[in-house]
C-alpha positions as CSV (number, residue, x, y, z in Angstrom):
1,X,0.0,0.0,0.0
2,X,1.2,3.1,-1.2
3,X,2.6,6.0,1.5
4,X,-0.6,8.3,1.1
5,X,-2.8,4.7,1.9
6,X,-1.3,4.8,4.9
7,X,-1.5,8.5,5.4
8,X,-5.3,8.1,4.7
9,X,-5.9,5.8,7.3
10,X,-4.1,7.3,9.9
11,X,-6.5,10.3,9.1
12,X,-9.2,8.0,9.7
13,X,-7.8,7.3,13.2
14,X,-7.2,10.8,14.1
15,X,-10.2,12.8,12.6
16,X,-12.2,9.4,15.0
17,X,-10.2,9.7,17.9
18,X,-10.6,13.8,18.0
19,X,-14.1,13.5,17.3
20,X,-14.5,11.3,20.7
21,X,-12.3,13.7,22.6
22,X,-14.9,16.5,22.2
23,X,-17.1,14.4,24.4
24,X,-14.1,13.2,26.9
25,X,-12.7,15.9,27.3
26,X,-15.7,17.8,28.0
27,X,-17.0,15.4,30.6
28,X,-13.8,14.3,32.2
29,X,-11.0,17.1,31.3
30,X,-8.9,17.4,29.1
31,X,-5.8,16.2,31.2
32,X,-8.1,13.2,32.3
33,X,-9.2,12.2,28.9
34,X,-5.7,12.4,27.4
35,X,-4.1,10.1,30.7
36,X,-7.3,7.5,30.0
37,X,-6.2,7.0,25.9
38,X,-2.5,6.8,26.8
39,X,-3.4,4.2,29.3
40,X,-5.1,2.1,27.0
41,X,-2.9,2.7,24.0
42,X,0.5,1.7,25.9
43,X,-1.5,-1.7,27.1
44,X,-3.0,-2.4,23.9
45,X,0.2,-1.3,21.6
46,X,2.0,-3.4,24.2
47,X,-0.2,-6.6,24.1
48,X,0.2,-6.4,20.0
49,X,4.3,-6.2,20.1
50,X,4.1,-9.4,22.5
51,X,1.7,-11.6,20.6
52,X,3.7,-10.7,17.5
53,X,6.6,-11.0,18.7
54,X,8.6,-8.5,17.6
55,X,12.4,-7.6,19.2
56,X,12.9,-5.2,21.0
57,X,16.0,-2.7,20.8
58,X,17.7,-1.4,23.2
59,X,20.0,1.8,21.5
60,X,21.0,4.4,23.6
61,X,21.7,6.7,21.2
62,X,18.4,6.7,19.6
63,X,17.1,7.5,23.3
64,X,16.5,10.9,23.1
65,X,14.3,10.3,20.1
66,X,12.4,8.6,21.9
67,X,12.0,10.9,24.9
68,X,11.2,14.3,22.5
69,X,9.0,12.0,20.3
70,X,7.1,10.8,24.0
71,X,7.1,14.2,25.6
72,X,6.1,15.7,22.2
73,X,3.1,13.6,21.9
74,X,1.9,14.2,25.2
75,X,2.4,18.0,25.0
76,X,0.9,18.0,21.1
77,X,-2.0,15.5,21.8
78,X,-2.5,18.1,25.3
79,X,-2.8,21.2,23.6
80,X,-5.4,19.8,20.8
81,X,-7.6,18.0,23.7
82,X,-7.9,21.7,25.6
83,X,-8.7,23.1,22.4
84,X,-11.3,20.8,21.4
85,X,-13.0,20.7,24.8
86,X,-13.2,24.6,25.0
87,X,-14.1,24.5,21.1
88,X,-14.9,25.7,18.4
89,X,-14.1,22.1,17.1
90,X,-14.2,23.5,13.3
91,X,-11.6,25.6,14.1
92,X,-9.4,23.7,16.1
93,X,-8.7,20.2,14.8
94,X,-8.3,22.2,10.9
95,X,-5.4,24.5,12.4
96,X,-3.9,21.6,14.2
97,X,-4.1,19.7,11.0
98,X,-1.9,22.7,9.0
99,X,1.3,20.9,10.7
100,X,2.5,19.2,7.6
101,X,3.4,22.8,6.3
102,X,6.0,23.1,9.2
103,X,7.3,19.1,8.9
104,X,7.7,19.6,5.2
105,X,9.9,22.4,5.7
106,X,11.6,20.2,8.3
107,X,11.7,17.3,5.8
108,X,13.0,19.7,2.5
109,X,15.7,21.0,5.1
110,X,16.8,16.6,5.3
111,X,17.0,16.5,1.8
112,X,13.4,15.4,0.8
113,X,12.3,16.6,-2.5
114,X,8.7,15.7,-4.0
115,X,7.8,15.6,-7.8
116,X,5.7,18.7,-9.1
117,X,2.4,16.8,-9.3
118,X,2.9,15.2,-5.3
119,X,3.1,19.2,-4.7
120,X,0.8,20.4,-6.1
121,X,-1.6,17.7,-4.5
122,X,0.0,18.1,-1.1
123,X,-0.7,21.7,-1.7
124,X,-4.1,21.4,-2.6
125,X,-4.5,19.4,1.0
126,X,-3.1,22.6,2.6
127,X,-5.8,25.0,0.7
128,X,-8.3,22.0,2.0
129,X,-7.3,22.6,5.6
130,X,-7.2,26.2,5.8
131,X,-10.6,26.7,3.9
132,X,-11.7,24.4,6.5
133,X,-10.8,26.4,9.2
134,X,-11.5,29.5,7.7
135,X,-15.0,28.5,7.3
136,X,-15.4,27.5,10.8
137,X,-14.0,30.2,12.0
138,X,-16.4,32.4,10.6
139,X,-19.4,30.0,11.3
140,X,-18.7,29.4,15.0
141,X,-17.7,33.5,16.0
142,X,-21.7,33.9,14.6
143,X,-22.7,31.2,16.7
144,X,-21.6,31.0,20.1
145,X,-17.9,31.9,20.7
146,X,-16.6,35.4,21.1
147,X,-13.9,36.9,19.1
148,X,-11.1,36.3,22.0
149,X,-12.4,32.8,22.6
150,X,-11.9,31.6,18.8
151,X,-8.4,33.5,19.1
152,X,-7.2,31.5,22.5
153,X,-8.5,28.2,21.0
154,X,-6.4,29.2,17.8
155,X,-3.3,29.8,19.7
156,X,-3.3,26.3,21.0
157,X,-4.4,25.0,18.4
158,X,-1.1,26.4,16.8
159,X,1.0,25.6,19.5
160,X,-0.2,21.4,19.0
161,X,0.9,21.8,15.3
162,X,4.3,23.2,16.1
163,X,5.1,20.6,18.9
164,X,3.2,17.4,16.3
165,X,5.5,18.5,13.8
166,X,8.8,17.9,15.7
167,X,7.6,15.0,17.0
168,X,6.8,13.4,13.9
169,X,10.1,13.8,12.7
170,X,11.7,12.3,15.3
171,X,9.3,9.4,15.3
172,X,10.3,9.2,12.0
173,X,14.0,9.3,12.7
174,X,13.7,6.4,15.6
175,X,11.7,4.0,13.7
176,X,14.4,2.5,11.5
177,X,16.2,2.0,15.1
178,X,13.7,0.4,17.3
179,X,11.1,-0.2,14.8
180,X,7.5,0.9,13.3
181,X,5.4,-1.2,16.3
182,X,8.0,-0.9,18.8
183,X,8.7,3.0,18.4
184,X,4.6,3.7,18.8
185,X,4.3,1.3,21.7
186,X,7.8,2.8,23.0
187,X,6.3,6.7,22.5
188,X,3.1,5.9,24.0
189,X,4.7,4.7,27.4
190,X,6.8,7.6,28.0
191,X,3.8,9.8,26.9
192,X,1.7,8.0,29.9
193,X,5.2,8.6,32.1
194,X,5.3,12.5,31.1
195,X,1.5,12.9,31.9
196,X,1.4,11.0,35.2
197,X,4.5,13.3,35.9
198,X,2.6,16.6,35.4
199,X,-0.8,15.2,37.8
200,X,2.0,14.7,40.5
201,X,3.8,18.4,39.9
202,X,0.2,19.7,40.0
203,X,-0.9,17.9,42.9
204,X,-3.9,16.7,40.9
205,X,-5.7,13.0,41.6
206,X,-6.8,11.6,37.8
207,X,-10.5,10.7,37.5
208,X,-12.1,8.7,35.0
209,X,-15.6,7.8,34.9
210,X,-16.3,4.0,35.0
211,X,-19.0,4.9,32.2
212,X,-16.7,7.1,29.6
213,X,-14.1,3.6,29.5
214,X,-15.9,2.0,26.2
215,X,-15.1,5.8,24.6
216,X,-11.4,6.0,26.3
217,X,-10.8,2.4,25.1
218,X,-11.8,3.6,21.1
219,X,-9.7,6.6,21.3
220,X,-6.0,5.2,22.4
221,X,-7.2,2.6,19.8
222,X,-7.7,4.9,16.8
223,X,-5.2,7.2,17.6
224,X,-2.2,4.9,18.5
225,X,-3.5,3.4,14.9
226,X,-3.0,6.3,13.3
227,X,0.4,6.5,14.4
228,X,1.0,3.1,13.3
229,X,-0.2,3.7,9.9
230,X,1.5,6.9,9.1
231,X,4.6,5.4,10.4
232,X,4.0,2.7,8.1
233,X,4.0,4.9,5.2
234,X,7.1,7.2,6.2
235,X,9.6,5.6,3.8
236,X,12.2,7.5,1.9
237,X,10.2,10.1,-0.4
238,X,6.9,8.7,1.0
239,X,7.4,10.4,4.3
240,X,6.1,13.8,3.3
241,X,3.3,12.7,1.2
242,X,1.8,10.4,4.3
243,X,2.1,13.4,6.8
244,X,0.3,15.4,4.7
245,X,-2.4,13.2,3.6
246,X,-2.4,12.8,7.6
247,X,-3.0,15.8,8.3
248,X,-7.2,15.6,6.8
249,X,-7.9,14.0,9.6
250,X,-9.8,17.6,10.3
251,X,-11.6,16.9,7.4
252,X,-13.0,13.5,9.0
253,X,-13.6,15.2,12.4
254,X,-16.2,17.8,10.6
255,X,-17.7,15.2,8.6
256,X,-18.2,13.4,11.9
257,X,-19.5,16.4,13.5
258,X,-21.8,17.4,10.1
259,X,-23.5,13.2,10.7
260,X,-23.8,13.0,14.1
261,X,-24.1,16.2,15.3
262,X,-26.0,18.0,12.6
263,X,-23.3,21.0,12.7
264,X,-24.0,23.2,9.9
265,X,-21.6,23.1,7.1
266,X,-21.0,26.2,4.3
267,X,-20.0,25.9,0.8
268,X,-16.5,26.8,1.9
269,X,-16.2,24.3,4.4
270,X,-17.7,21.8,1.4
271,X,-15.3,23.2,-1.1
272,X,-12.3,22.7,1.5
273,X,-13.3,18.9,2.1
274,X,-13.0,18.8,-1.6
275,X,-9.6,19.6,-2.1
276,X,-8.6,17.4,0.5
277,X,-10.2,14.2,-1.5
278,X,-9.0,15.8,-4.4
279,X,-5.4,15.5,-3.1
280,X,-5.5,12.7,-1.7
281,X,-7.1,10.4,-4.9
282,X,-3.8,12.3,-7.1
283,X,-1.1,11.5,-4.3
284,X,-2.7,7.7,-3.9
285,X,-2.6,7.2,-8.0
């Protein structure tokens, strides 16, 4: 399966998973909600390496990949839970989902160089995710949200994209060490390390509701897919076409929202979604 396959499932994951942490994170917090999926996503991810049976490497020097790619997540995966619990959700998971733009720069600065078609397909993705959240930006300030609200949710919004776009390249770096499975399942623990960390410097005890597990359970399981999958793809030039097709996972999470929650969609927001399909049906060819 070709590396923007892969990139479109892990979209799948992620645009799932995000959709479910509206509802966590409301409920439970964002901390809590983010503590319950790296919980089950270390057991499961665990469980999966064992039955397999895959080696596991021990390399120091690939360490600190491992510990910026862990912290990273947590801190990334953080920042988009707070943002989608204080919403506007249409707003949020599109601007988190612009971080291909900063890992391709990261990836042309390694030496990566993509045909003219595969750009301009990754860069009709882009226009996808910015009409996206352009559109629900605009939508959501008429709704419910004031101007300074949409603005803070942006920022961290922003702030997840920076930090998942460092931390996908050095995924990417330590997978050829410890491998695709084992780097995830590696990542995910010190993730669940770094967040048990932060309850203890904040004093805080972690709750979560007995009846919110079945939803915890789906999350860690579509999003450490995700990671899986778009790992799975990163392989020589097919790393930056898998990020980006990735990165419509926001496309996914609207759709989701436009199904199940009858949010309103404009023809911007259709057009955006669009360009996204678009991109991704030339990248996949």
């Amino acid at each position: 399966m070709n590396p923007a396959l892969w990139g479109l499932l892990a979209a799948a994951g992620w645009g799932s998973a995000d959709f479910i942490a509206r509802f966590t994170g409301v409920a439970l917090g964002h901390r809590n909600a983010l503590l319950g999926m790296l919980s089950f996503g270390a057991l499961v991810l665990s469980l999966i390496v064992w039955q397999a049976g895959l080696p596991l490497t021990f390399d120091l020097d690939g360490l600190w990949l491992l510990f910026v790619s862990g912290v990273g997540t947590m801190l990334g995966t953080m920042l988009l839970y707070w943002g989608l619990a204080r919403g506007p959700v249409t707003v949020v998971a599109p601007i988190v989902g612009s971080f291909p733009a900063f890992n391709l720069v990261i990836g042309l600065l390694r030496g990566i160089r993509p045909g003219v078609l595969q750009w301009i397909a990754m860069g009709a993705v882009m226009c996808g995710v910015v009409a996206v959240a352009l559109a629900g930006a605009g939508e959501e300030r008429r709704r419910a949200y004031s101007r300074e609200h949409v603005r803070r949710s942006a920022l961290l919004a922003l702030g997840s994209a920076l930090i998942f776009a460092f931390t996908l390249t050095a995924i990417q770096e330590a997978m050829p060490i410890y491998g695709e499975l084992q780097t995830v399942m590696a990542v995910r623990w010190i993730s669940l390390l770094a967040i048990a960390l932060l309850f203890l410097a904040r004093r805080e005890t972690p709750r979560v509701s007995v009846s919110y597990l079945p939803l915890i359970a789906a999350q860690g399981l579509l999003d450490g897919g995700a990671y899986v999958a778009l790992l799975l793809g990163s392989h020589g030039e097919g790393a930056a076409i898998a990020v980006v097709v990735g990165s419509a996972f926001s496309a996914v999470t609207v759709l989701l929202a436009r199904a199940f929650l009858n949010e309103a969609m404009g023809r911007l927001q259709w057009g955006g979604i669009a360009f996204i399909v678009t991109g991704v049906a030339v990248l996949s060819a």
